[in-house]
C-alpha positions in Angstrom: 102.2 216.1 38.9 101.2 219.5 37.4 100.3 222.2 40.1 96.8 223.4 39.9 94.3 225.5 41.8 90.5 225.2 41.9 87.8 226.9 43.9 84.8 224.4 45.4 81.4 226.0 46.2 78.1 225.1 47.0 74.8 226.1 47.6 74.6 229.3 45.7 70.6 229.0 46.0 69.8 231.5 43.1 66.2 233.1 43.3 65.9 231.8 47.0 62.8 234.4 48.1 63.8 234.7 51.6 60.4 234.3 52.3 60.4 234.8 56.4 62.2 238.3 55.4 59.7 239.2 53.2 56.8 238.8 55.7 58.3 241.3 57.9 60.2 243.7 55.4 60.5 243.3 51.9 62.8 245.6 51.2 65.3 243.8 53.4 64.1 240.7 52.2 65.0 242.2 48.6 68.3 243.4 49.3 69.1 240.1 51.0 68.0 238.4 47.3 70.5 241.0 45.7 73.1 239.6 48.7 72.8 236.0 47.1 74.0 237.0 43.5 76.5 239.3 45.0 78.4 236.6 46.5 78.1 234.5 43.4 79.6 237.5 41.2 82.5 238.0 43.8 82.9 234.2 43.4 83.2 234.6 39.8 85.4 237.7 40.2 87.7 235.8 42.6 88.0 233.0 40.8 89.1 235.1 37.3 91.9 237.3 40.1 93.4 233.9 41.2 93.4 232.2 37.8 91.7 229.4 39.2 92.0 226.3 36.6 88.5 225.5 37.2 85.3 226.4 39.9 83.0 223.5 41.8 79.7 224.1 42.6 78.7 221.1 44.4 74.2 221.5 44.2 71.5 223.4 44.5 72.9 226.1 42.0 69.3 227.5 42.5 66.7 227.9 44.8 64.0 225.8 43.2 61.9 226.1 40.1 62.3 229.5 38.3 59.3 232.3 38.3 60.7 233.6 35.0 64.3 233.4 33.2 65.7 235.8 34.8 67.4 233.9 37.5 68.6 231.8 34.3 70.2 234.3 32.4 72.6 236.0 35.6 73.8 232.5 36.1 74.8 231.9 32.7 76.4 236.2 32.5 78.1 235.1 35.4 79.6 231.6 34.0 80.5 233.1 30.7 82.8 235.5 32.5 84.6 232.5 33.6 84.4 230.8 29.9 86.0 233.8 28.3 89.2 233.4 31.3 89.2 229.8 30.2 87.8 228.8 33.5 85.5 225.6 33.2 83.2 225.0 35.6 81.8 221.1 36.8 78.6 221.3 38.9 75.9 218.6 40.4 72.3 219.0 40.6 71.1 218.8 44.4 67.7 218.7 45.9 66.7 222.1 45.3 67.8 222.0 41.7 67.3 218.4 41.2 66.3 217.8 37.4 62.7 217.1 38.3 62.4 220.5 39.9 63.8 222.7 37.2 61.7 223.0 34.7 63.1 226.3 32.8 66.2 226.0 30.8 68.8 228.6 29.4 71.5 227.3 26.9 74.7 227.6 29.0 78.1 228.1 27.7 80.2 225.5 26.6 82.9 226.1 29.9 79.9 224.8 32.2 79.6 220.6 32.6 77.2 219.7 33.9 77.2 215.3 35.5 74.0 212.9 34.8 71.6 212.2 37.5 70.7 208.6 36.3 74.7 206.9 36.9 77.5 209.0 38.4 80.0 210.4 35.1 83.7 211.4 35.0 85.4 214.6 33.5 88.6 214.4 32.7 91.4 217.5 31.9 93.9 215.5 30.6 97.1 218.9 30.6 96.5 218.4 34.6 95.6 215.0 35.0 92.7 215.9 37.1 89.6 213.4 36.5 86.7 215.0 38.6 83.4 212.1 39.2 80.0 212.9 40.7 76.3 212.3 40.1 73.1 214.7 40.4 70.1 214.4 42.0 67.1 213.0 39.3 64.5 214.1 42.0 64.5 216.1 45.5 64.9 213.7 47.4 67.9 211.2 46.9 67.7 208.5 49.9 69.8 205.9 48.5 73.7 206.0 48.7 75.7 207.3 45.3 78.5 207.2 46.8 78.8 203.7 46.5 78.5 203.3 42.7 81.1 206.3 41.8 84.1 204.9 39.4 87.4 203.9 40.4 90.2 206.2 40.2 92.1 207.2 37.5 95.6 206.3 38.5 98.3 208.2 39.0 95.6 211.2 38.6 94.2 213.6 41.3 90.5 212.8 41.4 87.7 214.7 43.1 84.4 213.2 44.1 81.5 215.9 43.6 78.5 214.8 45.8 75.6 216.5 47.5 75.1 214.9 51.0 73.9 215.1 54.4 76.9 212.2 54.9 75.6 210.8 58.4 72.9 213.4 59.5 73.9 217.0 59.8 70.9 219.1 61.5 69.2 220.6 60.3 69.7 219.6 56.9 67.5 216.5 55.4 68.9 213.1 54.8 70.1 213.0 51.5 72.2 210.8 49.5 73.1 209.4 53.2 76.8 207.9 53.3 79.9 207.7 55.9 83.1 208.7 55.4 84.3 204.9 55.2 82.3 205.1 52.4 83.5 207.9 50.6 87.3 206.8 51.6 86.6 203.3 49.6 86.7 205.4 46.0 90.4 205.8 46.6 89.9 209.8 45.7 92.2 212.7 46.8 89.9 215.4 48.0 86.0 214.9 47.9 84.0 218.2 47.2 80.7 218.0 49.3 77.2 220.2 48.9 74.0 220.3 51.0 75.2 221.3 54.5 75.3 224.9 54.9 78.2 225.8 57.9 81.6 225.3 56.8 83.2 221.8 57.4 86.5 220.0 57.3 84.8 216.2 57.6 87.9 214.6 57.4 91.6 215.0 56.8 92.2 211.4 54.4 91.4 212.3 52.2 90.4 215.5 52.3 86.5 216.1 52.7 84.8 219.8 53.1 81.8 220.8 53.3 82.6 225.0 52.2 79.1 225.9 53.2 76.5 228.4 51.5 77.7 231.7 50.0 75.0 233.7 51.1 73.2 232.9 54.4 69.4 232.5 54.1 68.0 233.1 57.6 68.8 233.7 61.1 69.6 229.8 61.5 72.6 230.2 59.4 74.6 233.4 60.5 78.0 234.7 60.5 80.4 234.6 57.4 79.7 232.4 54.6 81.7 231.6 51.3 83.6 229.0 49.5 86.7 227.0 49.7 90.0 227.7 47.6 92.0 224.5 47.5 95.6 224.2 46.1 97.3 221.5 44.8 101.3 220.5 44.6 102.4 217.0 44.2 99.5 215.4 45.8 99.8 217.9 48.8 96.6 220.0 49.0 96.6 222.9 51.1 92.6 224.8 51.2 91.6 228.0 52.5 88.7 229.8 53.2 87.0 232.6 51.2 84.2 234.6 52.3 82.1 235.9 49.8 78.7 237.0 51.5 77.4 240.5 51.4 74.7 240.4 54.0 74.7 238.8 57.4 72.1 237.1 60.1 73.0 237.6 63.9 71.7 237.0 66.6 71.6 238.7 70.5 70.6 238.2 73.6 70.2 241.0 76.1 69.5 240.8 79.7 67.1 244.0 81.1 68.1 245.2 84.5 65.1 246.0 87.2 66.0 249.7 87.2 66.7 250.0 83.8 64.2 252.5 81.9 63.8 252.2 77.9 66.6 255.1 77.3 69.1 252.2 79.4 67.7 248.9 78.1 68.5 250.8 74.7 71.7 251.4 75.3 72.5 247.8 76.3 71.1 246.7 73.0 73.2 249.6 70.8 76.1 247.7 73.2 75.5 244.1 72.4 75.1 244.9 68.7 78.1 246.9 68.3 80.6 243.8 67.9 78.9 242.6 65.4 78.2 245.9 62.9 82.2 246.1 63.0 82.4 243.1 62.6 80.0 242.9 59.3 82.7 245.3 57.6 80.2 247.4 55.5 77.2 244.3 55.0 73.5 244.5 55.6 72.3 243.0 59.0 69.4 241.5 59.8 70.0 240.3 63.3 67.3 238.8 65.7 67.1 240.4 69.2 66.0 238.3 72.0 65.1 240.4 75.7 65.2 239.0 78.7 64.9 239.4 82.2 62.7 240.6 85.2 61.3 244.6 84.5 58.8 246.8 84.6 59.2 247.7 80.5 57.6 244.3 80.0 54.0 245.7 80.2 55.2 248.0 77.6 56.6 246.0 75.2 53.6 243.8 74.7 50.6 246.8 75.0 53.3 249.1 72.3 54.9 246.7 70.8 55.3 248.6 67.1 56.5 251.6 69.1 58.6 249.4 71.4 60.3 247.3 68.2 60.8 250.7 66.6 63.2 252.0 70.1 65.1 248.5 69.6 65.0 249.3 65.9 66.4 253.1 66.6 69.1 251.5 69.1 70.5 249.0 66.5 70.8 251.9 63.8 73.1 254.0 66.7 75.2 250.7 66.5 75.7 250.8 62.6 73.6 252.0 60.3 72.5 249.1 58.0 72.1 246.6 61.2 68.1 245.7 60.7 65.3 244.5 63.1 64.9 240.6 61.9 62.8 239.7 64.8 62.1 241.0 68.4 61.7 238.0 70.6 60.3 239.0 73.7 61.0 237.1 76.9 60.8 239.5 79.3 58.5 239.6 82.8 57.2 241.9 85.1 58.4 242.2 88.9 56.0 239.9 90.4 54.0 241.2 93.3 53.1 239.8 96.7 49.1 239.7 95.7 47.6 239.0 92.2 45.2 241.6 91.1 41.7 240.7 92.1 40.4 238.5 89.3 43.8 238.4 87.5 44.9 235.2 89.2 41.4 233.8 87.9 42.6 234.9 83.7 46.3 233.6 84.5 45.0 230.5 85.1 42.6 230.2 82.5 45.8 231.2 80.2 48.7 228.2 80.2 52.2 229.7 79.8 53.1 227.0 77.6 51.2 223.7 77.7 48.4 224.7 75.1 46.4 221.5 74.4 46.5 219.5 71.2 43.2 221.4 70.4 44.2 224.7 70.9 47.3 224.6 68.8 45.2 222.7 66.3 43.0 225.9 66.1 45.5 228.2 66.3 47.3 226.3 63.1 43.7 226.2 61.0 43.4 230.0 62.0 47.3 230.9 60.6 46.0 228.5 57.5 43.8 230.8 56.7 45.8 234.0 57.2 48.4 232.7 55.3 46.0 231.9 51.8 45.3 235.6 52.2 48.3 237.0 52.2 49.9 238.8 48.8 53.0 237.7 46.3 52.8 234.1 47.7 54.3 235.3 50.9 52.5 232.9 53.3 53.8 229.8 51.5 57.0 229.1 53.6 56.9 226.8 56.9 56.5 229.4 59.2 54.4 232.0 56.9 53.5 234.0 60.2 57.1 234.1 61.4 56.6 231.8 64.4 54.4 228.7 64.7 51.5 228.3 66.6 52.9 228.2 70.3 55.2 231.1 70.0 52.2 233.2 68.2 49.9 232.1 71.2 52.1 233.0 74.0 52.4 236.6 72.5 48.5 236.3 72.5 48.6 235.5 76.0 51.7 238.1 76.9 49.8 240.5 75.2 46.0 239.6 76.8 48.1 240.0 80.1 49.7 243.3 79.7 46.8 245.1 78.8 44.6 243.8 81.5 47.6 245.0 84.2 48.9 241.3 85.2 51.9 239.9 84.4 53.6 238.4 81.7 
């Protein structure tokens, strides 16, 4: 069998708005969006230095439904750089590109093919005797099992199984195209190229069965590195590595405040904690979420400042590396408790419940964020969370806050 090379990607999600970003900063939020076509340029470029004899992209090439063409036409500059290396490229629709969603179109070069979403289709390049099968997604949601009606094998050919899946259940990720791994092993196929989960995942060994995650992480639940999979090919023995392609990171820390500590120490532990991981970034963006814990008198401050106070943690990252960014400041910390509530403080902690709010109150609280949200500019307030935290989180700040100011604790 001829040797070969290919890359398999997934998950490019082109145009994605980063919209829990873009509440808090947009200019990170932007630069984050420039992050996502980064990676898919130094995909492109990697793929052209390793003379790759074709790319996978295994779904959700974009985002969702384009605002304008724009979005459109990088994709195709970007693919045509791999037409003009004789690179062809074999992609699947997935849920957030599914065919019902995308309603814009640009003409793409004739190196990109592109399989149906009504059966599953073969490609076939005959000088390696490679036949690659798969099926896209005809709308978002895809609850029945493709797997099962992909094609035989070509014999005595390596074949490849395209297919965007949550296999089993992979949390977070919906339940799409749900199938086992007994299932996929019934095609017969030599490696299986797999979209829709976002962490990096070898399912399986026989065959071979990745998941080579997103390119570009989207939010704090999906941090570290991200990229694609390289995958080699010798006389049916496949050897795959690991390419990381992202150009901006999500972290998170935890850091535990000390009784003594003042804001000058506390800040120091932070710069600490989030030293690792600037190094680490090698030169990326990163928006890292910093959770503070612990039993202190700062506590009081925190919630009666807290722009000042996010702007100390903010100044404290920056003495760790200089493009490490504020994401969130999630605030768990409480005061020394004392041997006597305040008179008439025991009376307001009581009225306030830490954290059982009744079905009413977070009822309230979600018709209140409802409104806030239709308010608010560029279409900002349209995500899950368009606050940055649901309706429990955002009233036990309330209640921190209320706290703090009146001189209790928190």
């Amino acid at each position: 069998m001829t040797a070969f090379r290919f890359i398999h990607a997934a998950d490019l999600h082109l145009g994605s708005p980063f919209q829990g970003l873009a509440l808090k900063d947009a200019a990170l939020a932007a630069r984050f969006a420039e992050a996502s076509r980064e990676a898919f340029a130094a995909l492109v470029t990697r793929a052209i230095e390793e003379k790759v004899d074709f790319l996978i992209v295994a779904g959700d090439v974009y985002d969702g439904d384009w605002k304008d063409n724009s979005i459109g036409l990088f994709f195709n500059r970007e693919v045509a750089r791999l037409g003009r290396a004789d690179i062809p490229v074999f992609l699947i629709k997935g849920n957030h590109d599914a065919e019902s969603v995308i309603t814009r179109t640009i003409t793409l070069p004739e190196n990109v093919h592109e399989f149906p979403v009504a059966k599953p289709g073969t490609f076939r390049l005959d000088r390696l005797k490679v036949a690659l099968h798969g099926q896209g997604f005809a709308e978002r949601s895809a609850r029945e099992n493709l797997a099962l009606n992909y094609p035989k094998p070509e014999q005595g050919w390596f074949n490849i199984g395209l297919l965007h899946t949550s296999l089993t259940g992979r949390e977070p990720h919906a339940p799409y195209a749900p199938c086992s791994v007994e299932d996929l092993r019934s095609r017969g196929y030599d490696y299986w190229a797999l979209g829709h989960v976002h962490e990096f995942e070898v399912v399986a060994q026989d065959p071979l069965v990745i998941f080579p995650g997103n390119i570009q992480g989207r939010s704090v639940r999906e941090q570290g590195a991200k990229g694609a999979v390289l995958v080699s090919v010798e006389d049916h023995r496949i050897r795959h590595e690991r390419i990381v392609l992202d150009r901006a990171r999500f972290h998170e820390i935890a850091v535990m405040a000390a009784l003594e500590d003042d804001l000058a120490a506390l800040a120091n532990r932070v710069a600490a904690a989030a030293d690792p991981l600037a190094k680490s970034a090698d030169g990326r963006v990163v928006a890292l979420r910093l959770r503070l814990s612990g039993e202190t008198p700062l506590a009081r401050d925190f919630m009666a400042r807290a722009a000042d106070m996010r702007d100390e943690m903010q100044a404290a990252l920056h003495r760790a590396g200089e493009d490490v960014w504020l994401e969130k400041l999630d605030l768990r910390l409480t005061l020394p408790k004392k041997p006597v509530a305040a008179e008439g403080m025991a009376d307001l902690e009581a009225l306030l419940p830490e954290r059982n709010w009744s079905p009413a109150m977070i009822e309230e609280a979600d018709a209140r964020i409802r409104e806030i949200a239709a308010k608010l500019p560029g279409g900002i307030g349209a995500g899950d969370l368009p606050l940055g935290a649901d309706a429990a989180e955002l009233l036990a700040e309330a209640r921190a806050l209320l706290l703090a100011r009146s001189g209790g604790g928190v």
